[in-house]
C-alpha positions as CSV (number, residue, x, y, z in Angstrom):
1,X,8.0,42.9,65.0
2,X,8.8,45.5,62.1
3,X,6.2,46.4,59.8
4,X,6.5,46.2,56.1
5,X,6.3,49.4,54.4
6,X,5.3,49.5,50.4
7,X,7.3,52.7,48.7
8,X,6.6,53.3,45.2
9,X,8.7,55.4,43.7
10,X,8.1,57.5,40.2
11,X,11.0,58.9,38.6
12,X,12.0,61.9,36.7
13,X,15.3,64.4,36.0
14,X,15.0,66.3,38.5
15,X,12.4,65.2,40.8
16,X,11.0,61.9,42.4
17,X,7.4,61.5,43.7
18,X,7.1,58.9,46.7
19,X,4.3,57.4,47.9
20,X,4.4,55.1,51.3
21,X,1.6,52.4,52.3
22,X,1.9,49.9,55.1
23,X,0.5,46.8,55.6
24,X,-2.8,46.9,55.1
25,X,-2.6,49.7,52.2
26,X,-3.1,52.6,53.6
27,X,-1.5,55.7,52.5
28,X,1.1,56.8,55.3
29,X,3.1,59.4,53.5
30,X,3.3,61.4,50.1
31,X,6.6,63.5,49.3
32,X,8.8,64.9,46.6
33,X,12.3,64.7,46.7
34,X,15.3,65.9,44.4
35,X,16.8,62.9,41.6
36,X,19.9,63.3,44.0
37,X,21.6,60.6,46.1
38,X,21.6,62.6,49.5
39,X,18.0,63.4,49.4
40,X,17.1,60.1,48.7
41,X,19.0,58.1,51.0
42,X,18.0,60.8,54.2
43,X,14.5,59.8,53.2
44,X,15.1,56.4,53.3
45,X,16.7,56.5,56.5
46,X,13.9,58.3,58.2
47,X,11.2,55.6,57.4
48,X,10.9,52.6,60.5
49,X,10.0,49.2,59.6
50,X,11.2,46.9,56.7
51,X,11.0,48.4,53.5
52,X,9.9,47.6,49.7
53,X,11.4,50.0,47.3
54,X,9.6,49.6,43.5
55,X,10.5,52.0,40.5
56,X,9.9,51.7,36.7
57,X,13.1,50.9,34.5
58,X,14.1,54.2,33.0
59,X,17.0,55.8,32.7
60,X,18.0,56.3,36.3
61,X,16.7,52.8,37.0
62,X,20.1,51.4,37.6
63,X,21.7,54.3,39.4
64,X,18.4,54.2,41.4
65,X,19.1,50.6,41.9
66,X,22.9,50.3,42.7
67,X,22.2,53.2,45.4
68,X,19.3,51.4,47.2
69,X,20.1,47.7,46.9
70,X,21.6,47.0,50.0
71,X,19.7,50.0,52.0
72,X,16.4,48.4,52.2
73,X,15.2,44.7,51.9
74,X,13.6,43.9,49.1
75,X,13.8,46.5,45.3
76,X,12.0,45.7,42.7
77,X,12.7,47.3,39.3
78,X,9.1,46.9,37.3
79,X,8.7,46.4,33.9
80,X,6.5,49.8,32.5
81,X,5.4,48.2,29.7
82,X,3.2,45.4,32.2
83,X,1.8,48.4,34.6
84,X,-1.8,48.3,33.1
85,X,-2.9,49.7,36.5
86,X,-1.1,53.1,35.8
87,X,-2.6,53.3,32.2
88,X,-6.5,53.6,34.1
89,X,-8.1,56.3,35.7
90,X,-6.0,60.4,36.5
91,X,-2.6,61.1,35.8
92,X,0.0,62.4,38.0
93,X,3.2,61.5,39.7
94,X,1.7,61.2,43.1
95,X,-1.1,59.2,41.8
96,X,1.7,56.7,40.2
97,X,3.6,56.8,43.0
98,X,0.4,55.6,44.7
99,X,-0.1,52.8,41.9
100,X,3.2,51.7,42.1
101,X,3.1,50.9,45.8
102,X,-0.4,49.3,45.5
103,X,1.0,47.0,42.9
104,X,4.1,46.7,44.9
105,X,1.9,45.5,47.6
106,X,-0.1,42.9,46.0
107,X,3.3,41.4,44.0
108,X,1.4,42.0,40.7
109,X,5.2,43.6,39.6
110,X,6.9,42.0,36.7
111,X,10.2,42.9,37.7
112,X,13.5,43.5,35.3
113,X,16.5,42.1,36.2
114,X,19.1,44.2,37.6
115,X,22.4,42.7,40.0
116,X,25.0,40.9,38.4
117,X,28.2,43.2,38.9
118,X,31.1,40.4,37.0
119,X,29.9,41.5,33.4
120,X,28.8,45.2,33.9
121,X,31.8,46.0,31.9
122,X,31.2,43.7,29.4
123,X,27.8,45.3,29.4
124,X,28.9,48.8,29.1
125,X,31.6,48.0,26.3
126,X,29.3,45.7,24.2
127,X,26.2,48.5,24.5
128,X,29.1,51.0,23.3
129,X,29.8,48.6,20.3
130,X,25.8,47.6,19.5
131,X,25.3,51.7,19.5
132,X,28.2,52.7,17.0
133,X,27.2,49.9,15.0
134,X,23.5,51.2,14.2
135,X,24.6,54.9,14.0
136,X,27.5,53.4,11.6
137,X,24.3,51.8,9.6
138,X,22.0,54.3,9.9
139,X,24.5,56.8,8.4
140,X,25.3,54.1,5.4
141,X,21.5,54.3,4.3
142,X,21.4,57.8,4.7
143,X,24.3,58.3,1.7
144,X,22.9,55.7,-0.2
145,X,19.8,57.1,0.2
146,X,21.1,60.1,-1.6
147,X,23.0,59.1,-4.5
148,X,19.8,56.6,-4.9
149,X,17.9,60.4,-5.0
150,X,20.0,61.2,-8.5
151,X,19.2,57.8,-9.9
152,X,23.1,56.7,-9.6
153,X,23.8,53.1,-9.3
154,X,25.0,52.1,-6.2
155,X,24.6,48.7,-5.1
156,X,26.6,46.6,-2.8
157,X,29.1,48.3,-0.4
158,X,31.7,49.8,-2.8
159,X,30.0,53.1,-2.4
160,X,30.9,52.7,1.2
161,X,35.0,52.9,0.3
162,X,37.6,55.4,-0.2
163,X,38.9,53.8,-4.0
164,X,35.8,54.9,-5.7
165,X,34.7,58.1,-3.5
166,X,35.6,60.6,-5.7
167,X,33.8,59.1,-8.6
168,X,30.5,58.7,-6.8
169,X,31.0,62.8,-5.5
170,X,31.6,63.6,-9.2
171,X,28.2,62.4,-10.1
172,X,26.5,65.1,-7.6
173,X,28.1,68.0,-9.3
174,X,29.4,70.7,-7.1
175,X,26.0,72.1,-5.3
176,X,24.6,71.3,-1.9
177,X,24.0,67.8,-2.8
178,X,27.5,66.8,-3.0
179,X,28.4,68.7,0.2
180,X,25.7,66.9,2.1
181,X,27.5,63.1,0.8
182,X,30.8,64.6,1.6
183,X,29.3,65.6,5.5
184,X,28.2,61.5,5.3
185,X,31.3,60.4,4.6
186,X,33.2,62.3,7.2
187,X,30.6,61.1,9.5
188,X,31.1,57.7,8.1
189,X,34.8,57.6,8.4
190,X,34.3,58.9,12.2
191,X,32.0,56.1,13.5
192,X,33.9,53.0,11.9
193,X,36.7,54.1,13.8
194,X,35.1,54.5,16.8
195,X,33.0,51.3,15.9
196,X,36.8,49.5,15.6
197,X,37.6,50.4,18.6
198,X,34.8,49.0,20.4
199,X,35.0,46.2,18.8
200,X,38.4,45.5,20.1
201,X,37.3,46.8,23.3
202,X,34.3,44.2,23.8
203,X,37.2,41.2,22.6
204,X,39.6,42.5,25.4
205,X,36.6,42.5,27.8
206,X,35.0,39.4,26.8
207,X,38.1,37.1,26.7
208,X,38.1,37.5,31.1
209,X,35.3,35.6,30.9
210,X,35.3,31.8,31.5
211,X,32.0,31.7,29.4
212,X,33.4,33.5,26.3
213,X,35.3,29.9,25.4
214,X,32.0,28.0,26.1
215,X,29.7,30.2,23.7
216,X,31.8,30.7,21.4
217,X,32.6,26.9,20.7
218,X,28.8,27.0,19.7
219,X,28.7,27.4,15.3
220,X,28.4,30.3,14.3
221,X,28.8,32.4,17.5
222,X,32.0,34.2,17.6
223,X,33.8,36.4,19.8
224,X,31.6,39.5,18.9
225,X,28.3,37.6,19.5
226,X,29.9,35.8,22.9
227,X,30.4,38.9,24.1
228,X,27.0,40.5,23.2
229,X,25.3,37.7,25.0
230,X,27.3,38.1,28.3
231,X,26.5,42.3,28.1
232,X,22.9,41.3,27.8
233,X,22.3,38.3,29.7
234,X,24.9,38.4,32.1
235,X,24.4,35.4,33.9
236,X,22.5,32.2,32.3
237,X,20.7,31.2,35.8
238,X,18.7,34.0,35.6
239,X,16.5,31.8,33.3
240,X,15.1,28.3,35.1
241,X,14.1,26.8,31.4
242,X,14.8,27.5,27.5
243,X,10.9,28.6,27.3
244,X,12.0,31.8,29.6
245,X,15.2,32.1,27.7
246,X,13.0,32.0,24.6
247,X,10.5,35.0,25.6
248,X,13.6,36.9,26.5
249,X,15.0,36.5,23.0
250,X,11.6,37.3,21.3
251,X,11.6,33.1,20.4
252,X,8.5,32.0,21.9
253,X,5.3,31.2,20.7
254,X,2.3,33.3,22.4
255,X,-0.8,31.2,21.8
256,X,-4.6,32.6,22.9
257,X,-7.4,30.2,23.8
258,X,-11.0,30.5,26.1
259,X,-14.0,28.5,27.0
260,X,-11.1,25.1,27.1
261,X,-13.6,22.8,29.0
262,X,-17.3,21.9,28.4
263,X,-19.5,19.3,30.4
264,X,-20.2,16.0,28.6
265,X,-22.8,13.2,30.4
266,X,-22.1,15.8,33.5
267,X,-18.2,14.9,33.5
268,X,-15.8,18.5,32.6
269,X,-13.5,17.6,29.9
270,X,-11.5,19.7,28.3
271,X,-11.4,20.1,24.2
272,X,-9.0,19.0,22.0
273,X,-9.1,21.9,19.7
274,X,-5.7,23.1,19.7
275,X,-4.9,26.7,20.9
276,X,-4.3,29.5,18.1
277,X,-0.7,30.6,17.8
278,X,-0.6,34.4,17.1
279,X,3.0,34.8,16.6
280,X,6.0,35.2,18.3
281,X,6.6,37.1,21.9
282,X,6.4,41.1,21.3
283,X,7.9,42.3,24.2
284,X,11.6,40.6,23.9
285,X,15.1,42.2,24.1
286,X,15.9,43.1,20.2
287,X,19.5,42.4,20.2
288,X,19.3,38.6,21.4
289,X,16.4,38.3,19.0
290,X,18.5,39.5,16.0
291,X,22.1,37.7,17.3
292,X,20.0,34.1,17.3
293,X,18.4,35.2,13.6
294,X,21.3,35.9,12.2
295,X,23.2,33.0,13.2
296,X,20.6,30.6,12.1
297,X,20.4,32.1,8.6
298,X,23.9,32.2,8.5
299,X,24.3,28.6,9.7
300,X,21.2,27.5,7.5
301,X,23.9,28.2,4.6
302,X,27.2,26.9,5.5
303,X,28.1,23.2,6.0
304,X,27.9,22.1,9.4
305,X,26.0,20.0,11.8
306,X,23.5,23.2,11.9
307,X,23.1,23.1,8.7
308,X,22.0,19.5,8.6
309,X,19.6,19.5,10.9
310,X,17.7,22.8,9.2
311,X,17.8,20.5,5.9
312,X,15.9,17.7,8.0
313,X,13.4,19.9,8.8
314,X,12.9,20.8,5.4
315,X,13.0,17.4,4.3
316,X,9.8,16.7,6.9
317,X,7.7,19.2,5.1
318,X,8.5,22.3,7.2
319,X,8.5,25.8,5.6
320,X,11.9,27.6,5.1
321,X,11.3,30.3,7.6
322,X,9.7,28.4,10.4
323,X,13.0,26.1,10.3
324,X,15.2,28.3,10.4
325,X,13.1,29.9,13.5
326,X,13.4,26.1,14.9
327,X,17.2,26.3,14.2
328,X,17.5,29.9,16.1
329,X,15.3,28.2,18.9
330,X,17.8,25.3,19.4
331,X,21.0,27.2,18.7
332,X,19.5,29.4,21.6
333,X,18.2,26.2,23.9
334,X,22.6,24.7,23.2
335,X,23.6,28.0,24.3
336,X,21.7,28.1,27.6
337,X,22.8,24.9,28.9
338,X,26.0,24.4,28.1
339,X,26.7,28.0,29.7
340,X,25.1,26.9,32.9
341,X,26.7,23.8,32.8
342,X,30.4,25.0,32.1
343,X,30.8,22.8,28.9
344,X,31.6,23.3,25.1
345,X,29.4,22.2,22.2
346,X,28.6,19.2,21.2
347,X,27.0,18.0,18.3
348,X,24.9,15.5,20.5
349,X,23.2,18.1,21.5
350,X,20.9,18.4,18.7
351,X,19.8,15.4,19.2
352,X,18.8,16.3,22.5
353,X,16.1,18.5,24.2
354,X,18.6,21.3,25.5
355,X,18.2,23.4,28.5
């Protein structure tokens, strides 16, 4: 019968330290190979048994991943962020390597999902799009930044346009100053352009996909935000329940609670204080937590079946803020099932526990 063999792998530009363990943990083989496809695979193919592959996602993480997936039987992708074992103790890339197979071996990995080939250009196009759109407004604060420097008025986005451009330059005089918001501008005319054409890149791409008609029949998700969510998520049966769908959006609640049972007339029975809520999930995928947001406060103001129901939770006493969390919750459980299920909105479904 093979033998398992544990292979933690840490990563770098140019180099990758490996560490192998077998079965029963001990250390079988330390090595260092070139970031390089040939060297990689030659090592792999000199190793006996069945093999477990781990890395950390990183940059090469999915190069790493679409080289070895099929090469060895079981790859795991680890979240760095959950590695508290590699935080403790000496530093090195053999000694990770080491801590990554150790962990590898006793399944403590939480592992980062990696696989579904049907919307990897969907992915690519939409990360092309979500990228030009924060350099596009990073470069926006930046000029308003400086004509906000000379104390000229400039709210709202007509500073942003060509009609009034000259007039806002003439306020700079003809120094540095200016030169710098006429640098900003050329900057800023470059990336909308570029930011158009990914946009209509991400519709071309998004409109193959069976689910685009789905989620966007869901208020207040359109084309732009359909496509976001198939880039990121890819595939809706990677989540079992809304809950996990919730800590990937940075939706759910992370509650902390100890010493839950005590021992009354010798019978353990567990308290009924309730546990503390500290706030939503930190570790959450940005995007998804900003596309739900921003639909629910959009939805909280328009007339709609949305709307109504954030108005009934305000009429029962609830805070503005915490319902128009509840409403980015929901609009975020509806999305979830009727993806997996193949169907389009339904206003019934606010009446029901989605997902």
């Amino acid at each position: 019968m093979n033998s398992v063999r544990y292979i933690g792998m840490d990563v770098h530009r140019d180099t990758i330290s490996v560490a192998v363990l077998d079965e029963s943990g001990r250390l079988m083989m330390q090595s260092v190979l070139q970031t390089r496809a040939a060297a990689i695979l030659d090592f792999i193919h000199g190793l006996r048994g069945t093999l477990h592959v781990t890395c950390e996602e990183g940059t090469h993480s999915a190069w790493l991943y679409d080289l070895l997936v099929r090469r060895v039987a079981k790859l795991v992708v680890c979240n760095p962020r959950k590695n508290a074992l590699l935080k403790s103790g000496s530093k090195s890339d053999a000694i990770d390597a080491r801590k990554l197979a150790e962990l590898l071996r006793a399944d403590m990995l939480s592992a980062v999902y990696h696989g579904e080939t049907s919307a990897l250009e969907v992915q690519h196009v939409a990360r092309s799009y979500t990228m030009l759109t924060e350099d596009t407004t990073r470069v926006m604060g930046r000029l308003k930044a400086v004509f906000r420097g000379q104390a000229v008025s400039c709210a709202g986005k007509k500073l942003y346009g060509k009609r009034h451009r000259e007039d806002y330059l003439g306020q700079l005089g003809t120094g540095g100053l200016r030169r710098r918001a006429e640098c900003l501008y050329q900057e800023l005319d470059a990336l909308q352009q570029l930011r158009r054409e990914a946009r209509r890149g991400l519709l071309v791409e998004c409109r193959k996909h069976a689910a685009a008609q789905w989620l966007q029949s869901v208020p207040f998700l359109g084309p732009i935000r359909a496509g976001l969510l198939i880039g990121r998520v890819q595939t809706p049966h990677r989540f079992r329940t809304k809950r996990q769908f919730w800590t990937y959006c940075g939706l759910a609640l992370e509650t902390r609670d100890s010493g839950e049972y005590r021992v009354v007339n010798g019978q353990v029975e567990r308290k009924r204080k309730a546990a503390l809520i500290r706030g939503l999930n930190w570790n959450h995928n940005h995007e998804m937590k900003n596309l739900f947001k921003a639909a629910a406060t959009t939805a909280s103001m328009r007339e709609g079946v949305l709307r109504e129901f954030y108005l009934g939770l305000l009429a029962k006493g609830m805070r503005p803020e915490m319902a128009r969390l509840t409403l980015a919750r929901k609009i975020a459980a509806i999305t979830l099932k009727i993806w997996k299920k193949g169907e389009a909105f339904d206003a019934e479904h606010l009446k029901l526990q989605a997902a």
